[in-house]
C-alpha positions as CSV (number, residue, x, y, z in Angstrom):
1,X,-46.3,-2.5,-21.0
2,X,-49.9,-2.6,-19.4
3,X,-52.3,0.1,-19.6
4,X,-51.9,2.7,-16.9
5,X,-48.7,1.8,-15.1
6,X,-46.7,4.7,-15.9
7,X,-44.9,4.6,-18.8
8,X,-45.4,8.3,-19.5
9,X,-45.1,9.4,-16.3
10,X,-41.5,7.5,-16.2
11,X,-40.4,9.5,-19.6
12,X,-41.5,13.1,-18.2
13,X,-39.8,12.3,-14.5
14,X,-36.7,10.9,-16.4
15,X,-36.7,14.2,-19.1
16,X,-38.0,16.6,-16.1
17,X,-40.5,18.2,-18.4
18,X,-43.6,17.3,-20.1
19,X,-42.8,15.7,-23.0
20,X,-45.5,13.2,-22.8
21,X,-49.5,12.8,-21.6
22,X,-50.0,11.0,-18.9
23,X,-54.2,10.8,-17.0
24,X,-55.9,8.5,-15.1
25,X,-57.9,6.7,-17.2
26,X,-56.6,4.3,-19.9
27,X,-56.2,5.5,-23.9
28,X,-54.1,9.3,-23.7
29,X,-51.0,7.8,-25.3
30,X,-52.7,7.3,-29.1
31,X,-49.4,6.5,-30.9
32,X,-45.7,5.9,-30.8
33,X,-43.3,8.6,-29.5
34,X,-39.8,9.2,-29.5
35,X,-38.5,11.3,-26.6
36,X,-35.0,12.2,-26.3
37,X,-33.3,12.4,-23.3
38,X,-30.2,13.2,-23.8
39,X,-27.6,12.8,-26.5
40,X,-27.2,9.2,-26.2
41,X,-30.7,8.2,-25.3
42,X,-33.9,8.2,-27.2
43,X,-37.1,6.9,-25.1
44,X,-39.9,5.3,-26.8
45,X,-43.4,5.6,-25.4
46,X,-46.2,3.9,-26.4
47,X,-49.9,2.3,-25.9
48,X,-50.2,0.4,-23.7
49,X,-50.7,-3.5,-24.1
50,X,-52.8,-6.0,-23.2
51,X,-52.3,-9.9,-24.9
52,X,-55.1,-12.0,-25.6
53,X,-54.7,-14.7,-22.8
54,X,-57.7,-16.4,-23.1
55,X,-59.4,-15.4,-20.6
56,X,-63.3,-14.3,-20.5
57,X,-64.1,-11.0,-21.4
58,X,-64.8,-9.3,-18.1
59,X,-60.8,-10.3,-17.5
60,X,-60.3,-7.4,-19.8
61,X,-60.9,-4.5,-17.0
62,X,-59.1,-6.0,-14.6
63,X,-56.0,-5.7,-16.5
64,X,-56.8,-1.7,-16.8
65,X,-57.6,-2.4,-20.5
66,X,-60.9,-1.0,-20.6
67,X,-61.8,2.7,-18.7
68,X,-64.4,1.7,-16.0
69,X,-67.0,4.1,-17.3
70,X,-67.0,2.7,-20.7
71,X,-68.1,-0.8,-19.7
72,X,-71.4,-1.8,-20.9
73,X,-71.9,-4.2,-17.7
74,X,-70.2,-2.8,-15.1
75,X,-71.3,-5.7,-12.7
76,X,-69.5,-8.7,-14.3
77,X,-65.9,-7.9,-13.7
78,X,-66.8,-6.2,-9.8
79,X,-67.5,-10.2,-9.1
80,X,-64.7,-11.6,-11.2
81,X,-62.7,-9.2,-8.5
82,X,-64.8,-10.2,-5.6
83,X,-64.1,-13.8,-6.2
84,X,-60.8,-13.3,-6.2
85,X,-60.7,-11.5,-2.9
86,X,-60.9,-13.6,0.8
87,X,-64.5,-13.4,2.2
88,X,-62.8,-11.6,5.2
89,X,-61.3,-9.4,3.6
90,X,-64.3,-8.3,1.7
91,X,-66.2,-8.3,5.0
92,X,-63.6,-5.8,6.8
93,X,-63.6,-8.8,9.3
């Protein structure tokens, strides 16, 4: 799945316990992890994912592949967001 959309979260609500590190920002879960659940079911967490679709570069952090502070040029993909937003919107009209 994406970055950030709560993968781990779903594995430690599912287990009740803490079996796997969940944060805010992008990157925690480093590797594959088997959780099991119960006797019958074995949970896999992992990465998250984000496919090469073609798009630009500054596509990348709107897809929560990239953690905000670590962008180089923070500026480029706040536009690519505010064009996709209604002028109204944006305005608060």
């Amino acid at each position: 799945g994406y970055p950030n959309v709560g993968k781990s979260s779903l594995i430690n609500s599912l287990k009740r316990s803490r079996a796997c590190g969940v944060g805010a920002m992008p990157g925690v879960t480093r590797c594959l992890q088997a959780v099991q659940l119960d006797r019958h079911i074995r949970l896999l967490d992992c990465p998250g994912v984000v496919l090469d679709s073609g798009d630009p570069p500054a596509a990348a952090p709107l897809r929560g592949a990239l953690a905000p502070q670590r962008l180089r040029d923070p500026l480029t993909p706040a536009c690519a967001i505010l064009r996709r937003c209604p002028p109204q919107q944006v305005r608060g009209d």
